[in-house]
N, C-alpha and C positions, 0 to 999 in steps of 0.2 A: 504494500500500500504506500501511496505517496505522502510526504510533508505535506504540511499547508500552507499554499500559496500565496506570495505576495503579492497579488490582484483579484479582482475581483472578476466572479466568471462572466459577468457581462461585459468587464472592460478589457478583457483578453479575446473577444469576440469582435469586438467594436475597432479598436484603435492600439494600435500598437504604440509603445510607451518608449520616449528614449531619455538616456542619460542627462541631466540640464538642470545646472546647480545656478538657479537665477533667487533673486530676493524678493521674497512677494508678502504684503500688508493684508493681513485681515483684519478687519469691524466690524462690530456687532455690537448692538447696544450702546452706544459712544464709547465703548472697550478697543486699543489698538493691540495686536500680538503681532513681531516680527515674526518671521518663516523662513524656511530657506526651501525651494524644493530639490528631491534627490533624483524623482524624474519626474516625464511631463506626458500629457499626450494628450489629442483634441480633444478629449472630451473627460478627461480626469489627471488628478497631480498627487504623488506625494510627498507630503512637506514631512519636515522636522522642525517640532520647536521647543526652544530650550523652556527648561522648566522655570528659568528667572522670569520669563515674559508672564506664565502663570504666578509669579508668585512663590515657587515651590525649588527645594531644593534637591538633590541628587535621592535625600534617605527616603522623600516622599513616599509612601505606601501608594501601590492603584489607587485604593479608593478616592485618595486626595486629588492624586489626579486626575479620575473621570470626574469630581466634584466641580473643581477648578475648571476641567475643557465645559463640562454645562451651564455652569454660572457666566465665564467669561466670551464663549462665544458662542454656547449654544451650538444647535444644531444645525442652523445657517448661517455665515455670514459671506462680508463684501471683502473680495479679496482685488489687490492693483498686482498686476505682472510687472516685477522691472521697475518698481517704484521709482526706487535710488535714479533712475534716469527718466522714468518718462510719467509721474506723479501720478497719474489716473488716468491714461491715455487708454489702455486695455484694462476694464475690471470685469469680474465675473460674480456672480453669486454662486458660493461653492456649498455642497451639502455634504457635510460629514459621513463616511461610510464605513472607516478603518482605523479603530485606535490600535495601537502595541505598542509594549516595552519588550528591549530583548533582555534585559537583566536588574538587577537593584544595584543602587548606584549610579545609574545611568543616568545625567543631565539632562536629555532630552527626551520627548514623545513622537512617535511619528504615527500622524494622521494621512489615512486614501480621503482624498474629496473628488466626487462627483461634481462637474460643470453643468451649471442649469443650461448651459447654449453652448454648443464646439465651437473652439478659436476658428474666426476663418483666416483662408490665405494670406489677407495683407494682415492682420494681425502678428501668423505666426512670422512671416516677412521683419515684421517691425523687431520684434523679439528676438530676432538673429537664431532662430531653430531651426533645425527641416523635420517636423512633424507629419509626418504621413496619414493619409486622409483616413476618415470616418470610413470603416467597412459595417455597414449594417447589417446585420446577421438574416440568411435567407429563411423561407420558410422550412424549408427541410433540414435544418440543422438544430441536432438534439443533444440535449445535454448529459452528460456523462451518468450513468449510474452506479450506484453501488451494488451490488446482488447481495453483500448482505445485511439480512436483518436485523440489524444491532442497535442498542439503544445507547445513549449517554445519559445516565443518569446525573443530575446536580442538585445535592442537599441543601437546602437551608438551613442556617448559622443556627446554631443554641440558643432556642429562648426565641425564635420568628418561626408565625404560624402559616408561611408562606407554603404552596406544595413543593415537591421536587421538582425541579424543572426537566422534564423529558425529550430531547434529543435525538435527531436519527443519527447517527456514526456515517460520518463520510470521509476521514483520513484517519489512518492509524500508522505511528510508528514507534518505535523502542523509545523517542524520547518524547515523544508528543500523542494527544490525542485529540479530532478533529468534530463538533457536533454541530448538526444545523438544525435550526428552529423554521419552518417554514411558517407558523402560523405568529406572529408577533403578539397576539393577543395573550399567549401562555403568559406572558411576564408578567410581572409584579409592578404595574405602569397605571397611570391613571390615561386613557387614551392610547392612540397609537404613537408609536414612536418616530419620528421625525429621518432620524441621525442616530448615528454609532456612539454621541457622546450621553445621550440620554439613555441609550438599550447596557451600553456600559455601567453606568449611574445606579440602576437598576438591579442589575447583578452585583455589582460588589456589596447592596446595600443589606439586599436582602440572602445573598449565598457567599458573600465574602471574596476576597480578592486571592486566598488557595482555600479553594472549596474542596469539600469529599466529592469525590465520583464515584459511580458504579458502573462499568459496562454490563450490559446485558443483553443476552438472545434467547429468542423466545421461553422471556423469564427467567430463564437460570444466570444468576450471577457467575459470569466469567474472572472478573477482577474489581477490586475497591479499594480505593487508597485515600491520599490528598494528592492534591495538582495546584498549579498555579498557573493563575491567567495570564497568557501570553498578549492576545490580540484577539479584539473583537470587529465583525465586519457586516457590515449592513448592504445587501445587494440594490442596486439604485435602480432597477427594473423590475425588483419582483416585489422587495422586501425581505426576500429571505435573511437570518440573522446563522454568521459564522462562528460558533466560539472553540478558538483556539487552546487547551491549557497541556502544559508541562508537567511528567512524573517528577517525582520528590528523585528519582533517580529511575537509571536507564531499567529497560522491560527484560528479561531473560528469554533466551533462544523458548525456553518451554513455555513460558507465559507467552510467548507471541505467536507460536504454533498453536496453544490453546484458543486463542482468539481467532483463529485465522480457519477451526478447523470446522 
């Protein structure tokens, strides 16, 4: 089974993403956060921002974090391409899809945002990129499935009378496990969710930022431990919700055959 991917399946479909470390301004709320992004592509970016801009330092737990990204910018805001030279010349409304950290200690967050409009031409022109066009996905093209039927179980913290939240299992690997939520309503949200910085919010509040898991197929508990949240991602065509979490330590040859059989 594979890792879990750094995009998101409709923008791997869409538009091909290239490397493009430019400086880009988001607002929200009269709130500014510097960015930087690490790549780009017509119709989505992802940035990195340093945890000073939030406020937060390096020891930050998740949950401070997804606090901070939904207080401060929320699940949309107004992002400027290339500030530092061209003030507001190209702005976008960008919609949050992908929070991760890849470790503790780590200075920064990096966010996938969804573009409410693809760059056009003379834009990406202006921007000094060569962004390759919008491919919109045909009708006959289906998306990947898993054949098995396995669950990701996620507890809620001691003392919240939340339910488990139930998961279909769509990547598994010795150091990671991969669940997807197609129905957003499961969560613990008042409304539907927006953005990856509110479905984030959500989760750490009510199941913790290393929650218990359980794998499961057809009912029988395969495996249960603690995990910790890697990255949470919000598909900007379906809604579907990705959540990423990491074992306490790597899976053994038999525990992975176990799973696999």
């Amino acid at each position: 089974m594979s890792s879990p991917s750094r995009k998101s399946r409709a923008d791997r479909r869409q538009a091909a993403r290239v490397h493009a470390r430019i400086p880009i301004r988001l607002t929200s709320s009269h709130r500014t956060v510097l960015a930087e992004s690490s790549d780009l592509s017509r119709v989505g970016t992802l940035l990195r921002i340093p945890l000073s801009e939030l406020g937060l330092t390096g020891e930050a737990p998740l949950e401070a974090v997804a606090d901070s990204l939904r207080r401060i910018l929320g699940d949309l805001s107004r992002a400027e391409f290339r500030y530092d030279e061209l003030g507001g010349l190209i702005t976008r409304t960008l919609r949050m899809v992908r929070v991760a950290r890849a470790g503790p200690n780590q200075d920064w967050v990096e966010i996938g945002c969804a573009l409410r409009r693809p760059l056009g031409d003379d834009e990406v022109g202006v921007l000094r990129l060569d962004l390759p066009r919008v491919r919109w996905p045909k009708g006959d093209e289906v998306d990947e499935v898993t054949p098995e039927p396995m669950q990701m179980l996620i507890a809620p913290m001691s003392g919240h009378s939340v339910e488990p939240l139930a998961t279909e299992l769509a990547e598994l690997t010795a150091q990671r496990v991969q669940g997807q939520l197609t129905d957003a309503r499961a969560l613990p949200v008042c409304g539907k969710p927006q953005g990856a910085s509110t479905v984030l919010s959500a989760i750490t509040t009510e199941y913790g930022a290393d929650p218990h898991v359980s794998l499961m197929k057809n009912d029988r508990l395969l495996w249960t431990g603690h995990t910790h949240i890697e990255c949470v991602e919000m598909d900007p065509t379906d809604g579907r919700i990705q959540i990423a979490v990491a074992f306490d330590r790597e899976l053994s040859v038999p525990e992975l055959e176990k799973l696999a059989s």
